[in-house]
Steps between C-alpha positions, in 0.01 A plus 500: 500500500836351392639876567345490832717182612836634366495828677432286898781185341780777404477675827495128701823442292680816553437489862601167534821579273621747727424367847729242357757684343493731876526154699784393280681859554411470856626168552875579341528831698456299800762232369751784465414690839601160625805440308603832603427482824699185612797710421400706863562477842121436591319371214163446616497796595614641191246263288210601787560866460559496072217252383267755560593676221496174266217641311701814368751488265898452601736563267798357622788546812421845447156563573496199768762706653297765536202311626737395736583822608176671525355232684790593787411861465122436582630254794697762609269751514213333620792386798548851564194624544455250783761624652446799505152453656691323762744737569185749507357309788813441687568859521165522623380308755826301625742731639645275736644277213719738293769285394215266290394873378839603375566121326187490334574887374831359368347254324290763323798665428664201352130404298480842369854457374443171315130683364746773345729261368285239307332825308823634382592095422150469317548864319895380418380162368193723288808726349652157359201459248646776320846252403305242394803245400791735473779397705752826627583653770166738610320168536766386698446719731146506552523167554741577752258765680212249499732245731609724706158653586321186518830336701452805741110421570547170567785614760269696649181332519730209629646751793114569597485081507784514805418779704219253674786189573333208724157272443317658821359803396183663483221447222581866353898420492445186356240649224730775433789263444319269298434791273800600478661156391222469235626851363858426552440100302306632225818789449740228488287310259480773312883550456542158438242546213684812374834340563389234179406745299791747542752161486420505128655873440787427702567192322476637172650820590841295630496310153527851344753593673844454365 
């Protein structure tokens, strides 16, 4: 009987044990999202779009960077596949109207640009893992690529932002350009995320030098 009551009590315990050791991991990834965060242009944005991975593991500038990044990647996408079912119908059924046509194609254009760009930033950032702390050159230098690409799709994204200038505009103009700035804030949050981590190997890397 008393072997009965054990078995029930242990498995109470454990899962008590570990919904509190989860809460207690959960609850310090979300304090460092929002440490991390403050250091970015839009930071509720940046908390918003990051506490839903609180429940994973983040180890460090690093991997929030990348977070970072692949949440603007899916924005991005997920922007320019709007746009291009826009552009679709535009081409379609509103021939009269082809200057909105030939913006809106642009800013697929300038989407699909920044979509390219955040990959090769979120494959370049990937490539890093293999340094681990060494400090030289190489690293440098990929470190250098990531900025650049990720500099580049926030350029872009932001170009797609001010091809629709004004407040009176149509419900489609003003949902595409509200898509559009989302993609474009959560790229420069993203930078500014990668920016923190990278300042640490440029630091170092100008102590080294001579």
């Amino acid at each position: 009987m008393a072997q009965k009551l054990i078995l029930p009590s242990l498995v109470i315990f454990l899962s008590l044990f570990l919904e509190s050791s989860l809460a207690k991991h959960n609850s310090q990834t979300i304090t460092y999202i929002e440490s991390s965060c403050n250091g970015t242009l839009y930071p509720k944005l940046c908390i918003r779009c990051l506490n839903k991975y609180s429940n994973s593991i983040i180890n460090g500038p690093q991997h929030l960077a990348q977070v970072a990044l692949s949440v603007s990647l899916s924005r991005a996408l997920q922007t320019r596949g709007y746009l291009l079912n826009v552009a679709k119908e535009l081409n379609a059924i509103d021939h009269k109207n082809k200057r909105m046509y030939l913006t809106v194609q642009d800013c697929v254009n300038q989407i699909n640009d920044s979509v390219d760009q955040l990959s090769q930033a979120i494959k370049e950032l990937k490539r890093l893992n293999n340094f681990n702390t060494v400090i030289n050159d190489k690293v440098l230098w990929h470190i250098s690529n990531v900025e650049t690409w990720v500099s580049t799709a926030l350029t872009d994204a932001s170009s797609c932002v001010q091809s629709f200038p004004g407040h009176r505009m149509s419900k489609r103009v003003a949902t595409i350009k509200i898509k559009a700035k989302n993609v474009a804030e959560v790229t420069s949050n993203a930078l500014a995320l990668f920016h923190s981590y990278a300042s640490s190997y440029k630091q170092a890397a100008a102590i080294k030098k001579p």
